[in-house]
N, C-alpha and C positions, 0 to 999 in steps of 0.2 A: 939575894935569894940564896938560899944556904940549897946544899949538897941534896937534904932530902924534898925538897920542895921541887928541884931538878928532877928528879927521878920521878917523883909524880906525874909531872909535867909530859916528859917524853912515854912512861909508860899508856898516859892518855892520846898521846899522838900514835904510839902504836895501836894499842886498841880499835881506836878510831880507823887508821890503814887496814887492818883488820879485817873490819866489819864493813866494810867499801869493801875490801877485797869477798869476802865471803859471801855478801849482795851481791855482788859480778859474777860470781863462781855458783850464783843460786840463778839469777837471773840465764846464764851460759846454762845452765843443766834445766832451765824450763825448757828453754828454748830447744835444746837437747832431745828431750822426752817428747814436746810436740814434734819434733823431725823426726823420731823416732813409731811415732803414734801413727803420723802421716805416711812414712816410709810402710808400717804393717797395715795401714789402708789401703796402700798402694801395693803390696802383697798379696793384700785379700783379694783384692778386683783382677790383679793378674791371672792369681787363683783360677777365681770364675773364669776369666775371658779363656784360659786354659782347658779349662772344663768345660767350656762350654764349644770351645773351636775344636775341641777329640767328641762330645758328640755329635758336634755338625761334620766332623768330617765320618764320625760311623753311620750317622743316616746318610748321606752321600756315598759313601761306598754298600750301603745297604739300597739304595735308587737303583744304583748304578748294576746290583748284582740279582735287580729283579726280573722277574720274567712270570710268565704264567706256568710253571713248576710250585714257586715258591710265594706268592702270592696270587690277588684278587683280578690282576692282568689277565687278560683274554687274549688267546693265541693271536688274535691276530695284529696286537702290539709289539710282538716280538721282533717282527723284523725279519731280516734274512739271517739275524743269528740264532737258528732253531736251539733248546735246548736238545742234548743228546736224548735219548730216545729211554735209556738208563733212567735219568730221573723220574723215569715215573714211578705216581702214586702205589701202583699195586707191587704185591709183594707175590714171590713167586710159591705158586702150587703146588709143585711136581710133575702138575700133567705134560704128555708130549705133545708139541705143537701138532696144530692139526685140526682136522675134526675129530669129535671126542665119539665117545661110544654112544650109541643112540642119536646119532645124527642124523637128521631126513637127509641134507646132501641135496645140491641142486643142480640138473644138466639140463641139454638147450632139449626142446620137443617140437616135433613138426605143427606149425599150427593149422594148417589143414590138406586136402588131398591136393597133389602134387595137381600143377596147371600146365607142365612144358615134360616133356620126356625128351632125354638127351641116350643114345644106346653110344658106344666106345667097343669098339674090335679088335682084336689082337690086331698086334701089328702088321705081322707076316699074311693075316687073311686082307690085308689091305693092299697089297700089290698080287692077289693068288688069282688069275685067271679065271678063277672058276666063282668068285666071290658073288656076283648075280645069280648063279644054278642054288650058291648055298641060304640066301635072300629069298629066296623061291617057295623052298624046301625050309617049313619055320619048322622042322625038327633038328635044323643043324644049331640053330646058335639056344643059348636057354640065358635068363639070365642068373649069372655066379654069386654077384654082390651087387646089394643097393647105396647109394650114398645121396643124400640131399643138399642140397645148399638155400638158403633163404635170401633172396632178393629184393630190395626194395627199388619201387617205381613207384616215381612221385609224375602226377598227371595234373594236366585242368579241366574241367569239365565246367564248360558256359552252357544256361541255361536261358532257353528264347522265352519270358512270358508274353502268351497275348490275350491280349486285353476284346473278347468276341463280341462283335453285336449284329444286333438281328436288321435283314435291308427291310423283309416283308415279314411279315410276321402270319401264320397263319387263323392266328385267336382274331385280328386284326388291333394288337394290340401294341406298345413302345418298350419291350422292356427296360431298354438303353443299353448300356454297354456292360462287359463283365467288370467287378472289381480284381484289381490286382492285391496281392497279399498285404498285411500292412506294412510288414518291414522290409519291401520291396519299393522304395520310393523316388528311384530317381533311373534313367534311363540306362546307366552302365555304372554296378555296383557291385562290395565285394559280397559275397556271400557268407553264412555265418560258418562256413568251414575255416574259413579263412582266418576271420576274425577268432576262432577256438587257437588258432595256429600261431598265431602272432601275440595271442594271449599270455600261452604259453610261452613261446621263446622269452616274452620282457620278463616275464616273473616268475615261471619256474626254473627258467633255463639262464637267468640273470640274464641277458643281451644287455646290449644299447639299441637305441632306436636308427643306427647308423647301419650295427653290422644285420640288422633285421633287413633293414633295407634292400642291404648289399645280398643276404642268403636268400631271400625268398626271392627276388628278380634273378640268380643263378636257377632255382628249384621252379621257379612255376614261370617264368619268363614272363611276370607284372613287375608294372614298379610302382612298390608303395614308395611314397613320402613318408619322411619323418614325421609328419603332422598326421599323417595318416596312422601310424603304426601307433602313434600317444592314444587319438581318437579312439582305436580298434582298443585299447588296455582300459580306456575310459568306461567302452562298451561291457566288455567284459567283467566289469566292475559293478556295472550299474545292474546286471541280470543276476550277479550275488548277492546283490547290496541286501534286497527282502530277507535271506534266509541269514545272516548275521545276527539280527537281533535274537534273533532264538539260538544261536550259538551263545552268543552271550548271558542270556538268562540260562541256559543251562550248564556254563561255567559258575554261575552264582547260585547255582543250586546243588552243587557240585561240595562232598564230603570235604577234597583236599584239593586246592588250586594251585598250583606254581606260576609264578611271579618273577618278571624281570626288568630290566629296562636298557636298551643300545643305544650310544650315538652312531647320527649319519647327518653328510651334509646338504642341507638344502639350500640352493642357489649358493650366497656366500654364507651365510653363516649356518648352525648345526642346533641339532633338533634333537628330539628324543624319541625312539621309538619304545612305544608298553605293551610289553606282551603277557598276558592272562592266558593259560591255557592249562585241560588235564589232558590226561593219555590217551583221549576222544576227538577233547576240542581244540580249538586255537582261535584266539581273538585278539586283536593288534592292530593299538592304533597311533598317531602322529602327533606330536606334540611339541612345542615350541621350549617348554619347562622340562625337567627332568623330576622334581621332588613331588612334593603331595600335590599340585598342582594337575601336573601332566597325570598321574595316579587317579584324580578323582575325574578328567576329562577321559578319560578308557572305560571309567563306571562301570568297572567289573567289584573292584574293593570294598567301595563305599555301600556296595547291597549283599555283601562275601560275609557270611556266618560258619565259614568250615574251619577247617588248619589252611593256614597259608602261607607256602613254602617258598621263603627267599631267602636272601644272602647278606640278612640283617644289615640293611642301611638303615637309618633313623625313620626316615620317611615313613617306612614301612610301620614302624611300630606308631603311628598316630593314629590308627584305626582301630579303633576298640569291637566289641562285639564278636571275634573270633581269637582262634588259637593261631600262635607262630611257632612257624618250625624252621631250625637255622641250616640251611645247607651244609654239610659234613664235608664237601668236598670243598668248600670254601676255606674249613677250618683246616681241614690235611695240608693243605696248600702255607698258609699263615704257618701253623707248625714248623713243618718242612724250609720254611723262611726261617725259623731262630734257632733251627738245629744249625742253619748253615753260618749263620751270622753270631751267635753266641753259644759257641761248639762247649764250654763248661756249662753249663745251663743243662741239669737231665730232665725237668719235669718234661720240656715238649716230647721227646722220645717217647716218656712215658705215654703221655697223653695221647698221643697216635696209636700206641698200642691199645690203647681200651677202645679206641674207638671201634679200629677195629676189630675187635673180641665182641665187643657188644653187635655190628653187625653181621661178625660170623655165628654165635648167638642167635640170632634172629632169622637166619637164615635156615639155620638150622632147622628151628622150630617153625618156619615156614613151609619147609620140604617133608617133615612131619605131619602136616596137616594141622598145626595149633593154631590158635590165633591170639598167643599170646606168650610172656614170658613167666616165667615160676615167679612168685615173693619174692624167693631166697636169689635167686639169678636177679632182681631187680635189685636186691638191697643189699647184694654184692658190687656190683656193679655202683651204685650211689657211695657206699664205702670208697672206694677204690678213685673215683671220680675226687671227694671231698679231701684224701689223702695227697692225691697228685696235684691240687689246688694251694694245699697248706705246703708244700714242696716248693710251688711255684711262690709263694708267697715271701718264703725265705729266700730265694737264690733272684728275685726281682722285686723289693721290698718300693713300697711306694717311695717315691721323691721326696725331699726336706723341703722346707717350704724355703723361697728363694731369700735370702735378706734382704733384698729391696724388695718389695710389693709392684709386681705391673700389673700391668691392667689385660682381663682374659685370663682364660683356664691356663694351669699349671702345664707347662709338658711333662707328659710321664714314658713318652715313648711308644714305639706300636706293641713292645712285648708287654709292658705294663698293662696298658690299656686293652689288649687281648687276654691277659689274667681278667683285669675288672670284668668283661665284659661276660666271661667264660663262669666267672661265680653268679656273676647277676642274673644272668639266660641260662640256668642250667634244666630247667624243666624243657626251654624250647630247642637245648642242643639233645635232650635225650627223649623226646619225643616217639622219633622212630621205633622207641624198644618198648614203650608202652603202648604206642598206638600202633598196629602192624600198615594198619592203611596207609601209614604217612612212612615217605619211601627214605632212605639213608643220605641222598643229597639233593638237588634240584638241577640236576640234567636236562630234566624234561621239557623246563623251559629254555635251559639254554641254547638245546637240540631245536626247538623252535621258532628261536629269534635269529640263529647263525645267518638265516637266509637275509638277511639286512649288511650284515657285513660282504656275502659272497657280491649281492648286487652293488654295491656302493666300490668294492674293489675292481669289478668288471666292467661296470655302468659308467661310473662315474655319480657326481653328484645329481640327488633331484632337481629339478628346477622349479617346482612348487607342492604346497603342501597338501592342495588338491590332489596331484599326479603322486605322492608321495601314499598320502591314503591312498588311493585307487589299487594301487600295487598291492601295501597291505591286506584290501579286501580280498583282492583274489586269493593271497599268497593264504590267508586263512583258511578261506574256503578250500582253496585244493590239498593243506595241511589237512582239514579237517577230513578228510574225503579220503587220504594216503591212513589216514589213521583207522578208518574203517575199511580198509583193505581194495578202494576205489582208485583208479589209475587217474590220474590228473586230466588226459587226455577225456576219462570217459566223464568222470567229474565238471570239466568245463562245458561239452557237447551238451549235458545233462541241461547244464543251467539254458543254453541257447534253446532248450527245448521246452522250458517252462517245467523242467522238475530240477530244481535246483535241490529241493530236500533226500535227494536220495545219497545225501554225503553223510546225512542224520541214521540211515537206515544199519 
């Protein structure tokens, strides 16, 4: 083999080395690329689990920094950690604490002519010898000054019925014996004073059936049983139960209705109480469900043609046939929650501001005698509204879609979801400025319902859904009764007397 036949040779065994080498060095740099590929998949997902554990941990300290200031919480989840007294809603006036100008002002008045006269002597005519000559003599003492004091005596008064019959008769006839009253039926009963008393304590006065016990055998020296005092709330139930239904039909006939719904517990587990009611009425009943369920068993909704004032839960909007209007004071609150928790963010400032401008606005031209607001006030106001929206849209832009696909809606957050919902309801968050009837928030029913909360803190839990209604009847009734300017006391007597409808009058 000559010289160049060699050189051939080895230049092919290199080549060859080569191209091995350079297939190892391609095969090394796939292998590379996918570690490489895998490593920036493994990036991405840290990514997210990053992003995702900073906003689970801002909704968690967003949980954690609620209260009923700043959100949809009802005071009485707060706790013993009140919020300071400062966060509230309203924004200051100027005026000086107090009663304002043109206030009636209320002080105590004698309710009728004195029953006891008590006279008081100087001191010194109390040891003066001569004190009987001047006793004597009524041109000595005169009186200087009067003062009263009002007393309350609590008594009992048993009543003997007898039952007369005739031995001889002079017609020569039988008449038989007298009837006794009807609701007089058993031989030592309480009377319906009683029962008005007892009524009251469980349901206006929140009691237990314990400490009722315990108060009226100190006050009237009887003793109810517990079974007794259920019974007595049963009664008092049952002599309002007729005038309800005409409560009810006249909340469904009714322009503007407020709407709400409380938990409380019954026996072990919790229930929903549904309260319907206007500035008149009050209607409230018991329910095992909380959403359309419990709503269409109250059957105030389901026959409601007016504006109907709640605190936009879905439920609520399954009702067709009438208008909704979304409580402002629900929304102040939610704001007020993304001023605190997303302090760069100005649309919500903003957005408080209009609101209220729009119901000082209103107010205004309430106090004026209009019944209504200008175009140009109206289609200012819609400006201003649609501008703080496009604000919110840029500074809380919707969500990317996730790169893996799960299953269920998107999270987008409570501020997101407060934008969407603030563009989509805009006709039912500004209601109020169009329609003067329908009022800036839904107090009216929350003022309402509070009493479920006061009894359940007091009381304790119901023990059934009967006893649970029962309570609500009355607590309606005598609502209804306080609203047309009826004392609860004269309200309950009324019904034991067979005019329960003068709660209506």
């Amino acid at each position: 083999m000559d010289s160049k036949d060699k050189q051939i040779q080895e230049l092919t065994a290199l080549v060859e080395t080569l191209s091995a080498t350079i297939k190892e060095l391609q095969e090394t740099a796939k292998g590379s690329q996918e570690t490489i590929n895998a490593l920036k998949e493994t990036v991405k997902e840290l990514q997210e689990t990053v992003k995702s554990s900073q906003e689970t941990i801002k909704e968690l300290r967003r949980q954690l920094g609620q209260d009923s200031h700043n959100s949809s919480k009802p005071p009485s989840g707060d706790g013993y950690k009140k919020p300071p007294r400062t966060r509230s809603q309203r924004v200051a006036s100027g005026k000086k604490p107090g009663g304002q100008k043109g206030h009636k002002g209320a002080n105590m008045s004698i309710p009728h002519a004195p029953d006891e006269f008590r006279t008081h002597f100087p001191e010194k005519c109390l040891t003066c010898p001569h004190l009987s000559e001047c006793l004597e003599n009524k041109s000595v003492f005169k009186c200087g000054e009067k003062r009263y004091t009002v007393e309350a005596e609590v008594v009992t008064k048993v009543i003997e019925h007898q039952s007369l019959k005739v031995d001889s008769c002079p017609c020569g006839e039988t008449p038989g014996a007298g009837a006794f009253p009807e609701d007089v039926k058993a031989y030592v009963q309480y009377g319906s004073s009683v029962a008005v008393l007892v009524g009251l304590l469980s349901t206006y006065g929140a009691m237990s059936a314990m400490r009722i016990h315990v108060l009226i055998g100190g006050l009237l020296g009887v003793c109810l049983s517990t079974g007794t005092v259920v019974s007595m709330v049963k009664k008092c139930a049952k002599k309002v139960g007729p005038i309800m239904k005409k409560i009810k039909q006249l909340i469904e006939n009714g322009d503007v209705g407020h709407f709400d719904e409380s938990g409380a517990r019954l026996g072990g587990g919790l229930c929903w109480v549904h309260s319907s009611s206007t500035p008149e009425y009050t209607y409230q009943t018991i329910s095992k469900k909380r959403g359309k369920v419990g709503m269409d068993a109250n059957g105030v909704l389901p026959n409601f043609h007016g504006v109907a004032m709640h605190d936009c839960w879905s439920p609520y909007w399954k009702y067709d046939g009438l208008l909704h209007a979304i409580c402002n004071a629900h929304l102040l609150r939610e704001l007020t929650g993304i001023e605190e928790f997303e302090p760069d963010h100005t649309w919500a400032f903003s957005f408080k501001a209009l609101l209220r401008a729009m119901k000082k606005a209103k107010d205004r031209a309430v106090a004026k005698g209009k019944s209504g607001l200008s175009r140009s006030y109206l289609a200012k106001f819609s400006r201003e509204y649609d501008l703080i929206m496009a604000v919110a849209e840029d500074e809380c832009p919707e969500p990317p879609d996730p790169p893996r696909k799960k299953r269920g809606k998107k999270k987008k957050g409570k501020e997101r979801a407060l934008i969407e919902r603030l563009i989509k309801l805009k006709d039912a968050v500004c209601l109020f400025i169009h329609d003067f009837k329908v009022p800036f928030d839904n107090n009216q029913a929350e003022r309402d319902i509070r009493n479920i909360k006061t009894k359940v803190k007091v009381a304790g839990c119901f023990r059934s859904e009967g006893g649970a209604q029962n309570y609500l009847d009355v607590m309606s009734f005598l609502s209804t009764g306080i609203k047309h300017r009826i004392s609860a006391f004269d309200a309950l007597t009324a019904a034991f007397a067979e005019n329960a409808e003068i709660v209506l009058q």
